[in-house]
C-alpha positions in Angstrom: 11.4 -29.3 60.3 14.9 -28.0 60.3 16.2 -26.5 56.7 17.4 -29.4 54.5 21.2 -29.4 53.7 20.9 -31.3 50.3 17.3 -31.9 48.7 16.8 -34.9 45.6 15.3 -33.9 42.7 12.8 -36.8 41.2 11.0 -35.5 37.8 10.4 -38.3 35.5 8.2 -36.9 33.9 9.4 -33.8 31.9 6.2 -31.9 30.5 6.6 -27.9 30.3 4.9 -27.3 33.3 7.6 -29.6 35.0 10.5 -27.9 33.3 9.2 -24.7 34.4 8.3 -25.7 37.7 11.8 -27.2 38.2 13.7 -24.2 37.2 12.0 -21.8 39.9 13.0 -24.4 42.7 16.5 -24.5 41.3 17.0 -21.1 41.2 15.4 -20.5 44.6 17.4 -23.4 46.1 20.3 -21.2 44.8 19.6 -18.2 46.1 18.5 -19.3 49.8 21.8 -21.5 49.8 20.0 -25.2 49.1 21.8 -27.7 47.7 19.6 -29.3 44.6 20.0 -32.1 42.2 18.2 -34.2 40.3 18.1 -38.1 41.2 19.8 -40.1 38.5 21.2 -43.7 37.8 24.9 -42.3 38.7 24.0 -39.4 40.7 24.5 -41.3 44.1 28.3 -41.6 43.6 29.5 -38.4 43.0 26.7 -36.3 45.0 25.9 -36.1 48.9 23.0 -38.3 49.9 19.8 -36.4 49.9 18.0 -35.8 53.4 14.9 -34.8 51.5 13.3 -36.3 48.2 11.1 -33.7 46.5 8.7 -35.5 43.6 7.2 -33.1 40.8 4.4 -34.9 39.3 0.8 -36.3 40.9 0.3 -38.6 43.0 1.0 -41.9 41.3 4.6 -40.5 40.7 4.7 -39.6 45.0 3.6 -43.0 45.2 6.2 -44.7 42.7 9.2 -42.5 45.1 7.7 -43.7 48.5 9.8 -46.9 48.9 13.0 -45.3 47.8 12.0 -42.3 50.6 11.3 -45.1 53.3 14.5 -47.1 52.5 16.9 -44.0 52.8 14.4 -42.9 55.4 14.1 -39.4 54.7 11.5 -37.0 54.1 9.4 -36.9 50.6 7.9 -33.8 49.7 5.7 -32.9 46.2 5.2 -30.1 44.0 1.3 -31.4 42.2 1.8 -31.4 38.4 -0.7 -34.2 38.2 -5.0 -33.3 39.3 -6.0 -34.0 43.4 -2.4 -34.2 45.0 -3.2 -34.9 47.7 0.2 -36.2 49.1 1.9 -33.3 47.7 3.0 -30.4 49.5 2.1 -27.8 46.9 1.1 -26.5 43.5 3.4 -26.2 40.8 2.4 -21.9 41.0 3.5 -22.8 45.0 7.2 -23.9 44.0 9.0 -20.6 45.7 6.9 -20.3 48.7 7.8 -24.0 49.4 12.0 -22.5 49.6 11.6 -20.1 51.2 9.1 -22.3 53.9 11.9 -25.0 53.7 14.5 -21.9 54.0 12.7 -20.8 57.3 12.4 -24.1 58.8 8.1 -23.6 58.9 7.7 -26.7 57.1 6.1 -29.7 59.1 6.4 -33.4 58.6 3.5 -36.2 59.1 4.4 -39.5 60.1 2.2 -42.0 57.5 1.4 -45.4 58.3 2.7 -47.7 55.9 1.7 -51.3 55.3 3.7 -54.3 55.1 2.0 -57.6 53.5 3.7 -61.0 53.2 1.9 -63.9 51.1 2.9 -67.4 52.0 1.3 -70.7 50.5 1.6 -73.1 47.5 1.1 -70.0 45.1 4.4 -68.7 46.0 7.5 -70.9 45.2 10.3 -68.5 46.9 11.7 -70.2 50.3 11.7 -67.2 52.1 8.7 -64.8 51.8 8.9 -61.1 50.4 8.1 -58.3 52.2 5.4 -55.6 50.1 5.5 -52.1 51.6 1.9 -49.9 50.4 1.4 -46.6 51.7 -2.4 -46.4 50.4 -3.9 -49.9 50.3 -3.4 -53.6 49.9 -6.3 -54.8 47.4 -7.1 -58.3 47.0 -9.1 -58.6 43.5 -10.0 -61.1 40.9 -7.7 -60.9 38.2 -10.3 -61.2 35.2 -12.7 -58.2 34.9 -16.8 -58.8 35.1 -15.8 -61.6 38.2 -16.5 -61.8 41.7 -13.9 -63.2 44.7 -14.3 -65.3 48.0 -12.2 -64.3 50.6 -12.0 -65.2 54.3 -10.7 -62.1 56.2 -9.2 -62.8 59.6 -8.1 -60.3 62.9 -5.7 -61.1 64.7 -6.6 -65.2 63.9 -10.7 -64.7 64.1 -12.9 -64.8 61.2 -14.2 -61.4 60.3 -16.1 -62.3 56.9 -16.2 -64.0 54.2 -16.4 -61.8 51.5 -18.1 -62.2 48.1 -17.3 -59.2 45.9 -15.1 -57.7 43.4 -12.3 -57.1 46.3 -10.9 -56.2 49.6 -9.2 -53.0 50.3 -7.1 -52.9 54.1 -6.5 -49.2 53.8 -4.4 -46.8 55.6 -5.5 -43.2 56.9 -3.4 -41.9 54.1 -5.2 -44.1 51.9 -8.6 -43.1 53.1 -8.9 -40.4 50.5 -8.1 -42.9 47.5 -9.0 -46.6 46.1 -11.2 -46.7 49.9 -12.4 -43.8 49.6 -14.1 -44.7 45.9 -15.2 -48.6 47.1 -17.3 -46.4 49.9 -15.0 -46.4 52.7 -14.7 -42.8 55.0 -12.3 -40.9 55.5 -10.0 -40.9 58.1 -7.4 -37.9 59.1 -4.0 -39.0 58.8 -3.0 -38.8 62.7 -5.4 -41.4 63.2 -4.5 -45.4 64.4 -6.7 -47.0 62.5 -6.9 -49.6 59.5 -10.1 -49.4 57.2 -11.1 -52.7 55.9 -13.4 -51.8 52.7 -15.1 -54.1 50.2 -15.2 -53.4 46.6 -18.7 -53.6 45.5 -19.8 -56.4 47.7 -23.0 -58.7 46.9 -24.5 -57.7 50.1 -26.1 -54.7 51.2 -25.5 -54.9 55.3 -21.4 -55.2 54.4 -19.7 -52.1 55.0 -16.1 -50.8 55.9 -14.6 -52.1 59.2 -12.5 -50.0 60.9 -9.9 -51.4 63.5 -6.7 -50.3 65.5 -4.0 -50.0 63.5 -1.9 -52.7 65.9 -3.8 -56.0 64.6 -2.9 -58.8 61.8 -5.1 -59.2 59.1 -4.6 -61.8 57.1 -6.9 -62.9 54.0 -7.5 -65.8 52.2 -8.7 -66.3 48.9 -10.8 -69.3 48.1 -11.9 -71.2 45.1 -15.5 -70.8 44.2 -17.8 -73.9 42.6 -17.3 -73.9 38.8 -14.4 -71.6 38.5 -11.5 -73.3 39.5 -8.2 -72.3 38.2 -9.4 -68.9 38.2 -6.4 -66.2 38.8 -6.5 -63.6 41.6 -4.0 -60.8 42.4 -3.1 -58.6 45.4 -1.8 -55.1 44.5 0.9 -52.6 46.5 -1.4 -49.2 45.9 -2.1 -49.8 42.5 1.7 -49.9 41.5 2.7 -53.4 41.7 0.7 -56.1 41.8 1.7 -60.0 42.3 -0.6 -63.2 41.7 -2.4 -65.3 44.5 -3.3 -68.8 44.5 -6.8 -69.7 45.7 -6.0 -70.8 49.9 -2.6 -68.8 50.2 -2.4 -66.5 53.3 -2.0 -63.0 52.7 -1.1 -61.7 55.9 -1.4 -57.6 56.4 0.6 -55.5 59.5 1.6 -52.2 60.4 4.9 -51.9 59.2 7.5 -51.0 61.3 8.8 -47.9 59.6 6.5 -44.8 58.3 7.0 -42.5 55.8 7.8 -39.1 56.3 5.7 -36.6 54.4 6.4 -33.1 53.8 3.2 -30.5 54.5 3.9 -26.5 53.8 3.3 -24.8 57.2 -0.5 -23.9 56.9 -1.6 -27.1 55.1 -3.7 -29.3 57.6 -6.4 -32.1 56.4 -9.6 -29.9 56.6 -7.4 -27.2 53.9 -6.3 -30.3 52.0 -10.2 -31.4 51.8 -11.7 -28.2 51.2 -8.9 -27.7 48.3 -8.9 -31.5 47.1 -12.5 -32.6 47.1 -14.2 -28.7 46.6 -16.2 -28.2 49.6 
């Protein structure tokens, strides 16, 4: 990727490892002629838009700045303060190899498949129904702990399954390696087209992940099972935002239209990031 003219500092977390790691970037930036700054509620105004977002913390805090990256639709990059990382670029011990890799123009981007998922039905009263963008997974769960869920899972308008289990995960390829990858699902290299459809601890041994093109519809439907009506089930955006569903809404699950861009350091490529990540 060509040099960024004016990178976006997100740290909301300020630990000492954070402060540290923050002061070698800005100093680096500094010396190799970046323009730095750190994202704030007024910084906007008075500063030049950002053409790259780089995120110091794990992945939860990647995940929290994806929409903001995908809205502006510029490149998000890491620096892993948290424990796997494994959407960040780099370590925070990696902070001045990343400038001078971003000073040199070696650093690559990945194009990540995002999700979008709209819910429609009685359960939602809004007119108009909202768009939810995930980069990992949509999960469809019971609400209450120690419960199962029934849910009909459709492709492109067929019936797949009906599911009895604690969930269903529609996962990326980025989201291979996390909530999939724990339910049992594989994993899948990011370059890939593919949707994984993963149960959480289904009641049946012969159900397994599915795993389709990434150009279908899925669309899932919750229903009410005997003896537990009025039961409450949610549907969560990666584990960061979850919504409620009413038993017979349609939850319907795409491709969305727009990726994200992800920052990778020159030599980092999925069989380095599993060797490093998962120990092999």
């Amino acid at each position: 990727m060509d040099t960024p003219s004016c990178i976006g500092i997100l740290a909301a977390n300020r630990t000492p490892e954070c402060v540290q790691a923050l002061q070698v970037f800005e100093e680096e930036c500094a010396r190799l002629g970046i323009q730095a700054y750190e994202m704030g509620p007024h910084s906007a105004a008075a500063l030049p838009a950002p053409d790259m977002l780089l995120c110091f913390g794990g992945d939860g805090a990647m995940l929290n700045a994806v929409p903001q990256a995908v809205e502006r639709d510029v490149v998000l990059g890491g620096v892993n303060l948290g424990h796997l990382g494994f959407l960040t670029a780099c370590s925070r011990n990696e902070v001045a190899e990343l400038v001078e890799a971003l000073a040199a123009g070696t650093c690559r981007v990945e194009e990540r498949t995002m999700l979008q998922a709209v819910h429609t039905g009685m359960g939602r009263p809004e007119t108009e129904p909202h768009v939810h963008l995930a980069l990992n997974e949509v999960a469809l769960m019971r609400a209450q702990t120690g419960k199962m869920i029934d849910v009909d899972l459709e492709v492109n308008g067929e019936l797949l399954n009906r599911y009895h289990s604690d969930g269903v995960l529609v996962a990326t390829p980025t989201g291979s390696t996390a909530y999939s990858l724990s339910a049992g699902g594989p994993l899948v290299t990011p370059a890939a087209n593919v949707l994984c459809i993963t149960p959480i601890c289904p009641h049946s041994l012969t159900i397994r992940t599915v795993v389709l093109p990434d150009d279908v519809v899925i669309t899932m439907h919750p229903r009410e099972r005997r003896g537990r009506a009025g039961e409450s089930t949610i549907f969560s955006m990666d584990g960061r935002r979850t919504h409620g569903i009413a038993n017979n809404d349609t939850l319907e699950i795409r491709k969305a239209a727009r990726p994200l861009r992800l920052l990778t350091m020159p030599e980092g490529t999925f069989a380095t990031r599993l060797r490093a990540k998962l120990g092999w």
